[in-house]
C-alpha positions in Angstrom: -59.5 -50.4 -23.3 -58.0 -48.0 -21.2 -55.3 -45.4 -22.6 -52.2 -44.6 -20.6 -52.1 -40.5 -20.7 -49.0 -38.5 -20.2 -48.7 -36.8 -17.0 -49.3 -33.7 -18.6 -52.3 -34.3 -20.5 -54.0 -36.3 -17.0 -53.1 -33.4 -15.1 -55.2 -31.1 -17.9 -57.7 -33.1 -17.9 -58.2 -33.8 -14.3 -58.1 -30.1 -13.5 -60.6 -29.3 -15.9 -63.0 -31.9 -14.3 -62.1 -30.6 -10.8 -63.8 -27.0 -12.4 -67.2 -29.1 -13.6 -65.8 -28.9 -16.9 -65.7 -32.0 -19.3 -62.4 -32.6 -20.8 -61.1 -35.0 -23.1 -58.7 -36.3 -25.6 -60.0 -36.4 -29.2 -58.8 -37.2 -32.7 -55.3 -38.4 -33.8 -53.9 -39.6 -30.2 -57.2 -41.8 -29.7 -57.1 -43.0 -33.3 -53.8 -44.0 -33.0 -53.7 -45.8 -29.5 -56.5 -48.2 -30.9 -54.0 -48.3 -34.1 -51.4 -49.3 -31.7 -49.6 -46.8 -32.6 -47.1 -44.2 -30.2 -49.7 -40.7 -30.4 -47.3 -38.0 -31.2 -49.9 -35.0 -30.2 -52.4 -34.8 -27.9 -55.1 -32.4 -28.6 -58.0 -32.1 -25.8 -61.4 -30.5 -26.2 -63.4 -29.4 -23.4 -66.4 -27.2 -22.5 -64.8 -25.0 -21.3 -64.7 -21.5 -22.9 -61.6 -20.1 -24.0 -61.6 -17.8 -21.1 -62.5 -20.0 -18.8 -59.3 -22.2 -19.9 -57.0 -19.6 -19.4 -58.9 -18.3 -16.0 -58.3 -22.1 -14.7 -54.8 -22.4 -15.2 -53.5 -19.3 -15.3 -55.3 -18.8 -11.2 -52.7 -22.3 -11.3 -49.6 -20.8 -11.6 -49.3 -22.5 -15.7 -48.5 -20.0 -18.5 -51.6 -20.5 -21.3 -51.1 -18.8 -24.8 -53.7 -17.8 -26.6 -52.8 -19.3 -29.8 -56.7 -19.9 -31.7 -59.0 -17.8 -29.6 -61.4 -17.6 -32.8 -61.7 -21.0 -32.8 -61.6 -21.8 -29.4 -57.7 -23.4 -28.9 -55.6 -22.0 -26.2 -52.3 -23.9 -25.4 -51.4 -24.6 -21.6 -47.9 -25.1 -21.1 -46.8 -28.2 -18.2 -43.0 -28.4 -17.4 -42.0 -26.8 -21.1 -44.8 -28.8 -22.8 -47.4 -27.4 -25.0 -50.8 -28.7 -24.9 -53.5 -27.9 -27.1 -57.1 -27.3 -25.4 -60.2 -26.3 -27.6 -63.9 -25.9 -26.7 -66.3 -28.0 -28.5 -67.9 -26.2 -31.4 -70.1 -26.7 -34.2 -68.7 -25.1 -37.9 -70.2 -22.3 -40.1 -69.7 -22.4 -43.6 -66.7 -23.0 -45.9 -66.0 -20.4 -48.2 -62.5 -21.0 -49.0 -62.8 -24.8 -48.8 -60.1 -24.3 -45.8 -61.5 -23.0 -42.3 -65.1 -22.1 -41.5 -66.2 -18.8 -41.4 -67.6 -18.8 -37.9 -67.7 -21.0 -35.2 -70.0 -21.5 -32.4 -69.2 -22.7 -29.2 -71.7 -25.5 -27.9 -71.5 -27.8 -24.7 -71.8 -31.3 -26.4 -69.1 -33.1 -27.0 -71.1 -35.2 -29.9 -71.3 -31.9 -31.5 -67.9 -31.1 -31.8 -67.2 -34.4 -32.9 -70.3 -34.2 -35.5 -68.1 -32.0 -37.8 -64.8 -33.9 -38.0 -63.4 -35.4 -41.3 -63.5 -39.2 -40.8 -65.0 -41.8 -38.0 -61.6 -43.0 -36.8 -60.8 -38.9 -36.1 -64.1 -38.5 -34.3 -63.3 -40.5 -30.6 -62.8 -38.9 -27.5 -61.6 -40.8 -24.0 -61.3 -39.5 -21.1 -60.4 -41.9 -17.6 -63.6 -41.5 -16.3 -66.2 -41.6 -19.4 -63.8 -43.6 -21.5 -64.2 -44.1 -25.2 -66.8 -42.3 -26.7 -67.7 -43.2 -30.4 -71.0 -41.8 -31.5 -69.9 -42.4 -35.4 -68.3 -46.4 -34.9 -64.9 -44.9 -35.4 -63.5 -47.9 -33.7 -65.1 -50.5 -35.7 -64.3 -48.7 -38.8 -60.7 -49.3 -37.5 -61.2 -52.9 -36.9 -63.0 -53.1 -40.1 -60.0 -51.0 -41.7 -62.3 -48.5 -43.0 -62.0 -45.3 -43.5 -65.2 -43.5 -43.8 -66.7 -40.0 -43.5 -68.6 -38.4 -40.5 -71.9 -38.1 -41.8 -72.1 -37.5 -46.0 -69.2 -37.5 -47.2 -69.8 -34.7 -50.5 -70.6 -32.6 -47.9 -67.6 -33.0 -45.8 -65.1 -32.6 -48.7 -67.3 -30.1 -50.1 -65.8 -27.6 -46.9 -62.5 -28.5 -47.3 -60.9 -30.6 -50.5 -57.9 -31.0 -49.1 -59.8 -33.9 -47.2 -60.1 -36.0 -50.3 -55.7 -36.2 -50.1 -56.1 -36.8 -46.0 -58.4 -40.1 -47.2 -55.5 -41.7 -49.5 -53.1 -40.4 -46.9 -54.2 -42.3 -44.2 -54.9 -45.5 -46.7 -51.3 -45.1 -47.7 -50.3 -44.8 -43.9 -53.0 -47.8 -42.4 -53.3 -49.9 -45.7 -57.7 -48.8 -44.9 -60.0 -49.0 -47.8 -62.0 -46.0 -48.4 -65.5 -46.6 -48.0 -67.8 -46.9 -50.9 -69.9 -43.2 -50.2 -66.3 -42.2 -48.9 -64.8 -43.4 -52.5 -67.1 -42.3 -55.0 -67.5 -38.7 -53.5 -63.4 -38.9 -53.3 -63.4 -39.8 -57.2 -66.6 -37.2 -57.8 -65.0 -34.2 -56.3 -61.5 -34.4 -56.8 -61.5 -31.4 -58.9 -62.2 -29.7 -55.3 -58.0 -30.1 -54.7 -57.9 -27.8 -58.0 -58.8 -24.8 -55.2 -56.4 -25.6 -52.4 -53.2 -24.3 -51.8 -50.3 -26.0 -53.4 -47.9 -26.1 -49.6 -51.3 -28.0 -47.9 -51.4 -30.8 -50.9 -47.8 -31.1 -50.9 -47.9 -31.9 -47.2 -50.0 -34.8 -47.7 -48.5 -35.7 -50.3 -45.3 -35.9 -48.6 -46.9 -38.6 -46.1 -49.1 -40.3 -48.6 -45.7 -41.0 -50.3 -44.2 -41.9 -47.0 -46.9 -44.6 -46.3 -46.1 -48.3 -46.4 -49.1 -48.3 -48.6 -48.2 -45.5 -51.1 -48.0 -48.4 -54.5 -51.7 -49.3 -53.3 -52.7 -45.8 -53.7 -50.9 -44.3 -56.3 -52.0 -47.5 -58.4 -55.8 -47.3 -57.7 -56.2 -43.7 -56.9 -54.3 -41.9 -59.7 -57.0 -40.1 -61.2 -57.6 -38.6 -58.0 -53.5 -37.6 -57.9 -53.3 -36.3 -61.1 -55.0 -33.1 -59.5 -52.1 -32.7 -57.5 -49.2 -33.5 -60.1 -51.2 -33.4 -63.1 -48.0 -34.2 -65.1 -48.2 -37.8 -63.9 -51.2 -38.4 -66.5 -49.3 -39.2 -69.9 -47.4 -41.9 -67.8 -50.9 -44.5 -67.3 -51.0 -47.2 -69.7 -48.2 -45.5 -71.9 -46.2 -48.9 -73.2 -42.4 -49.2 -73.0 -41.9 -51.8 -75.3 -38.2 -52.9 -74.4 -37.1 -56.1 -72.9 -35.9 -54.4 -69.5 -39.7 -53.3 -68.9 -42.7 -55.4 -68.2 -44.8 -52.7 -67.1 -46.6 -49.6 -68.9 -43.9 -46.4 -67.4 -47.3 -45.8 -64.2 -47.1 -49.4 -63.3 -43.0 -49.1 -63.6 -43.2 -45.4 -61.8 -45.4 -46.9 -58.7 -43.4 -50.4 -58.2 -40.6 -48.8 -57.8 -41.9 -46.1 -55.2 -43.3 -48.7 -53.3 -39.7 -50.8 -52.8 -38.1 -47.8 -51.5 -37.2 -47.0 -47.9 -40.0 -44.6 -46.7 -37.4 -42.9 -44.4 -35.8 -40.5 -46.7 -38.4 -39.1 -48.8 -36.3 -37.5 -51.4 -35.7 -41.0 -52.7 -39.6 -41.5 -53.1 -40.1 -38.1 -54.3 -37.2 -38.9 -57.3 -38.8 -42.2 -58.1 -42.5 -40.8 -58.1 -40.9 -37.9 -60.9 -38.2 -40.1 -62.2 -39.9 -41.1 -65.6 -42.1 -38.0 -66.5 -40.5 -37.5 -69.1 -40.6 -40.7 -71.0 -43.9 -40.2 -73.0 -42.1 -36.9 -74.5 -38.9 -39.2 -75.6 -40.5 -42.3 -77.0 -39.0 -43.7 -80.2 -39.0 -47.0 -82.3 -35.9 -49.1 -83.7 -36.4 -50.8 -86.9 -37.3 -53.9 -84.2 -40.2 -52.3 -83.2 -38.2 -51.9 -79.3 -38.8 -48.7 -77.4 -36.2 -46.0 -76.2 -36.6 -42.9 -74.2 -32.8 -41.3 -75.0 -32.2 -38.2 -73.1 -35.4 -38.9 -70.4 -33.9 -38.3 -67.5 -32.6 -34.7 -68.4 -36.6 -34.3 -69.5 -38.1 -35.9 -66.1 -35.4 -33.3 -64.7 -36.8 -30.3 -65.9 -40.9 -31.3 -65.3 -39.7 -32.3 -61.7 -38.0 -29.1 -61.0 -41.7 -27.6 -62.1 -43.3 -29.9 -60.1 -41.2 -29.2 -57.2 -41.5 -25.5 -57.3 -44.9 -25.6 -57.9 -46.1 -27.6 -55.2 -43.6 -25.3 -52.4 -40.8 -28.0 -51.6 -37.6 -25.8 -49.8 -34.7 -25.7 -51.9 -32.7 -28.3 -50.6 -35.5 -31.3 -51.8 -36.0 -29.3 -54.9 -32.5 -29.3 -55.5 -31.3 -33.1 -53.8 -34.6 -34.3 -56.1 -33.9 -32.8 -59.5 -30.5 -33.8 -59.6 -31.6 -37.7 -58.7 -34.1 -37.8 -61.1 -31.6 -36.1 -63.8 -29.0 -38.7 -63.3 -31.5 -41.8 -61.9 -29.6 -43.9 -65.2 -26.4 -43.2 -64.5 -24.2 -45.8 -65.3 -20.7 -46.2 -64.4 -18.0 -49.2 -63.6 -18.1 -50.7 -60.5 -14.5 -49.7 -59.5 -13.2 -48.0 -56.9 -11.7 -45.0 -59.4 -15.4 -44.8 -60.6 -17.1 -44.4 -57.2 -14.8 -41.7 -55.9 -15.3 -39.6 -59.2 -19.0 -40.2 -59.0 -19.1 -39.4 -55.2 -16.6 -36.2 -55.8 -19.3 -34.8 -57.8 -22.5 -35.5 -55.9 -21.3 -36.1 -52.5 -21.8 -39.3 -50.1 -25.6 -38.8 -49.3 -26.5 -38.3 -52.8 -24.3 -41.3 -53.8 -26.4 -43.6 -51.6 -30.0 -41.9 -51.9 -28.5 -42.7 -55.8 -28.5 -46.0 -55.2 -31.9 -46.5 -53.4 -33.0 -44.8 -56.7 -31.2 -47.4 -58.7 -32.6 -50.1 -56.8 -36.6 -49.0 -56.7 -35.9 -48.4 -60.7 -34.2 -52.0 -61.1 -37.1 -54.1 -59.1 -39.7 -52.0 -60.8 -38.0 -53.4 -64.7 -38.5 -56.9 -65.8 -38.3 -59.4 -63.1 -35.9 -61.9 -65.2 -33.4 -58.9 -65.4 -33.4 -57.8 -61.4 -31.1 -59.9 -60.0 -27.9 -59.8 -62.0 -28.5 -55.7 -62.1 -29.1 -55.6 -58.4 -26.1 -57.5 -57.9 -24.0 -54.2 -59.6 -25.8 -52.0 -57.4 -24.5 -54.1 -54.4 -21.2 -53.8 -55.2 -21.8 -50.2 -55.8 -22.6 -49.8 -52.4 -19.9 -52.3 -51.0 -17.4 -50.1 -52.9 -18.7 -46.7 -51.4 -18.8 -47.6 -47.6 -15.3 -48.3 -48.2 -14.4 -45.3 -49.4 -15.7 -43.1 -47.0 -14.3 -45.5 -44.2 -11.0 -45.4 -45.4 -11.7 -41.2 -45.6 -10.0 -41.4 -49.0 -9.6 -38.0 -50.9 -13.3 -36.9 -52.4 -13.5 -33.0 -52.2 -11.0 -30.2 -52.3 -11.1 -30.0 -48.6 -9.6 -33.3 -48.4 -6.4 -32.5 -50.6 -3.1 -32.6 -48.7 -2.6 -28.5 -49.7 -5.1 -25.5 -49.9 -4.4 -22.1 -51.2 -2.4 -21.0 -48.0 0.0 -24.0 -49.4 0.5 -23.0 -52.8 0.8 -19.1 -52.3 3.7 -20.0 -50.0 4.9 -22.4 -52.9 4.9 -18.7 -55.1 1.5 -19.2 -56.8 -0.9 -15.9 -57.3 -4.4 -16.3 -55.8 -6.9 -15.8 -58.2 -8.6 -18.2 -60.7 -5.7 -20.1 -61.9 -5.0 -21.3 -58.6 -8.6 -23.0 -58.5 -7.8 -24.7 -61.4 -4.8 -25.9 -60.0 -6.7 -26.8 -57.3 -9.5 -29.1 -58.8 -6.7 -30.1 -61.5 -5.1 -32.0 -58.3 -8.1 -33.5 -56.9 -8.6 -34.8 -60.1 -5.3 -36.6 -59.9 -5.7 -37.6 -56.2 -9.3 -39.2 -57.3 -7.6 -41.4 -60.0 -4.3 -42.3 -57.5 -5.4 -41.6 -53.8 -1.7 -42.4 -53.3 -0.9 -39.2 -54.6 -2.6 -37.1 -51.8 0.8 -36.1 -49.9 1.5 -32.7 -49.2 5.0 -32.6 -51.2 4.1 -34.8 -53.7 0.8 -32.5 -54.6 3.1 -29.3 -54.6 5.4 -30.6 -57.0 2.7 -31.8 -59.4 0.5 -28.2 -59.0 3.9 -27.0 -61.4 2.5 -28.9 -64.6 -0.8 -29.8 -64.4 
């Protein structure tokens, strides 16, 4: 199989050849291609040393920045384009379970491929030696395996963080870990206790993304719980109410994996949704199961989560506020939906509804349909809101502050009250938002 290279990385390559020096493309962009999937990066390795790199293509007239001289990557830049270029090398130790302490730089290319994390990372091509696959990366693909170069204790054992990159890439491919691979994953997953909160959340973040996230959070979560350990009350904890048939993990993971992977703050809110439930469990004389005030609870342990684990403050915040009003419930009118979408705005109102959704399929599958049919109409109703641009925020009224100063009203905080006072009565009567007919009313409410 041959693999059509940008122009960029051919002319890279090809000019490193031209100097004696082998040059290829390795890692991600080969594994992917044989995925057949688009390669987003392209990272090359070559014998060349550092120096040499830069000597080569700077002698060409092409800028080169030396952005990982320790550890051999410079980056040539073609027409605006960065491209990554590293010498082979062979790893020192790992003493912060991160980066090695030293490098060496070495002319085989098995050798730099010797200490990669899995099989399908460790394939280079190049157009003239074409795939090369000391470690059967390729037929760990076709088997959908994903296995460790060499032992695989020893290659979480220099960084942890590989253990998450494992069920990240079966959450992305659907790829069973193999068995060496699975029990070193399960043996060592106190490991992720010493890495740094922002690299866990990362892969986190596309673990959750994958179209196989259920599959992993389902059979791996003993492995997750050293990532958000505040999932662990949730396994096998019974819900005991005729809308569940599922124990609040089983719920929590069936409805992640029915969302829409594109927006992850939807997956992030049902993945947190229910942590609180365990904490708000109670009994009616029947014997049936209620978690009153949950959400507000699952609000406050997902803000922790959140924080903890480096999210920026606009997922913290769009999050926390999803899972703290995930069991909203409301009428499906239209007065309803513009005072729900007047307080949480349009893309909260829909990521809202992709929460209700996940939630409702994940409940008792007798119950789905007639609720899904609500959320529907819920939706129905809010397109057509926003497409008839009807009055939702103060910046939609008819009249500002300018407006009612020149109708003889003092600025300060009365007028704001005024202000939202009038919004309120333009959200129950959207008939009402006329410019004279809003200054008359601002005089009594």
């Amino acid at each position: 199989m041959r693999i059509k290279l940008p122009s960029g990385v051919k002319f890279i390559l090809n000019t490193l050849t031209a100097k004696g020096k082998e040059a290829y493309i390795v890692g991600g962009c080969v594994r992917d291609t044989y995925l057949g999937r688009t390669p987003h990066d392209w990272d090359i390795c070559t014998a060349a040393l550092p120096e040499e790199t830069i000597s080569i293509f700077e002698q060409s007239g092409y800028e080169v920045i030396p952005t990982g001289l320790r550890h051999g990557t410079v980056t040539v830049l073609i027409k605006g384009q960065g491209y990554e270029v590293t010498t082979f090398r062979e790893d020192g130790d790992y003493s912060d379970s991160r980066r090695p302490d030293s490098v060496k730089f070495v002319q085989s290319l098995q050798s730099d491929l010797a200490r990669r994390d899995f099989t399908m990372n460790a394939m280079a091509y190049s157009p003239a030696a074409g795939l090369v696959d000391p470690f059967n990366g390729r037929k760990d693909i076709k088997n959908k395996v994903i296995r460790c170069v060499g032992r695989a204790d020893s290659r979480f054992c220099e960084d942890g963080l590989r253990i998450m990159r494992a069920l990240r890439f079966a959450a992305v491919t659907g790829f069973a870990l193999e068995d060496y691979t699975r029990h070193a994953a399960w043996c060592q997953a106190n490991l992720l206790g010493e890495i740094a909160w922002e690299r866990k959340q990362k892969e986190l973040v596309e673990l959750l993304r994958g179209e196989y996230a259920g599959m992993v959070l389902r059979k791996y979560k003993d492995i997750l719980v050293w990532v958000i350990p505040e999932i662990r009350p949730c396994f096998g904890f019974s819900q005991n109410n005729p809308y569940h048939a599922y124990d609040v993990w089983e719920h929590t993971v069936r409805a992640v994996e029915t969302a829409p992977t594109q927006d992850i703050a939807v997956r992030l809110t049902l993945l947190l949704h229910d942590l609180g439930k365990p904490y708000c469990y109670e009994e009616d004389e029947n014997g049936v199961g209620h978690f009153h005030g949950h959400g507000e609870v699952s609000q406050k342990i997902a803000r922790q989560v959140l924080a903890r684990l480096r999210f920026d403050t606009n997922t913290l915040e769009a999050v926390s506020e999803l899972v703290g009003i995930h069991d909203r419930r409301f009428e499906a009118t239209p007065k309803a939906v513009r005072k729900f979408v007047s307080q949480i705005g349009p893309e909260q109102y829909f990521r809202f509804l992709e929460v209700r959704a996940g939630d409702i399929r994940a409940q008792a599958p007798e119950l789905v349909e007639s609720r899904m049919e609500k959320v529907a109409k819920l939706r129905q109703i809010g397109e057509e809101v926003l497409l008839e641009k009807q009055c939702l925020s103060l910046r939609d009224l008819a009249v500002n502050g300018h407006d009612l100063i020149a109708a003889g009203m003092k600025s300060g905080p009365e007028m704001g009250r005024v202000l939202n006072a009038l919004l309120d009565r333009v959200i129950e009567d959207p008939s009402l938002n006329e410019k004279n007919t809003l200054l008359e009313l601002s005089r009594d409410v």
